[in-house]
C-alpha positions in Angstrom: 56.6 -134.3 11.6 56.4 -130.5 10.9 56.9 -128.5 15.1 54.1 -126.5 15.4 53.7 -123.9 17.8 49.7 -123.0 19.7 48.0 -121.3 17.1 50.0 -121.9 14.1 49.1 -123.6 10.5 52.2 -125.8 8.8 52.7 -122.6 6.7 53.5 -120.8 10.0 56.0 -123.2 11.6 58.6 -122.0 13.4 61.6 -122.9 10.9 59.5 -121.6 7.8 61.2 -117.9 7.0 59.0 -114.5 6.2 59.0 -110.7 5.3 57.2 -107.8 6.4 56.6 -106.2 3.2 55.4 -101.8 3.3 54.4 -100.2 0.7 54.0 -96.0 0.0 50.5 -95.9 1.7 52.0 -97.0 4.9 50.9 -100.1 4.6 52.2 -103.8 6.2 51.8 -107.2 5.0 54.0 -110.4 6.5 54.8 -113.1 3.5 56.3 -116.2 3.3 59.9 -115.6 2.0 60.1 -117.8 -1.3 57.0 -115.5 -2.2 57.8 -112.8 -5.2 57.7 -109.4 -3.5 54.6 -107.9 -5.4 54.8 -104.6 -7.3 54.5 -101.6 -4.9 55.7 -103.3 -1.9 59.5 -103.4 -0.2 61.0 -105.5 2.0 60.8 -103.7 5.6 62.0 -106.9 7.7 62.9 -110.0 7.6 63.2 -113.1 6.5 62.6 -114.2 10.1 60.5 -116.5 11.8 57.0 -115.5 11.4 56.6 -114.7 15.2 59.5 -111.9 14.9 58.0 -110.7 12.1 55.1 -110.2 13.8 56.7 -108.3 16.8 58.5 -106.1 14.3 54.9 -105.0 13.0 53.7 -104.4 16.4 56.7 -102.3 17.5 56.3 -100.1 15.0 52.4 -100.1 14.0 50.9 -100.2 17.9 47.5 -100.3 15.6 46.3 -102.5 13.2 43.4 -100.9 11.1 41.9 -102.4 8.1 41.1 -106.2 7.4 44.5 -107.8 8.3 46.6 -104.2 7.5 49.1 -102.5 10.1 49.6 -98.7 9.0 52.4 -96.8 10.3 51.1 -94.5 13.1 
């Protein structure tokens, strides 16, 4: 049986990996880690858990704008 934290899907268990990914426009996306990196982005973080890939975002993007999108402020 897959450990699932409050608020999580199997895809967002705690021992699955992911990256923050940024791209030019300043923008952030977290992605599971066997995922190609899409053209235009970088790897800004990770892999990590999902959780401390989501802290990284808010540490440095204190908004998130846009449907699902942090932007650097």
């Amino acid at each position: 049986m897959t450990k699932r934290t409050k608020g999580t899907t199997g895809a967002e268990a705690t021992h699955h990996r992911f990256l923050v990914l940024g791209n030019e426009t300043g923008q952030y996306s977290v992605r599971p880690a066997f995922a190609e990196v899409p053209s235009g982005w970088t790897v800004a973080f990770g892999a990590d858990t999902r959780r401390n890939c989501l802290d990284f975002l808010v540490s440095r993007c204190p908004v998130a704008q846009g449907r699902g999108s942090f932007r650097a402020g």
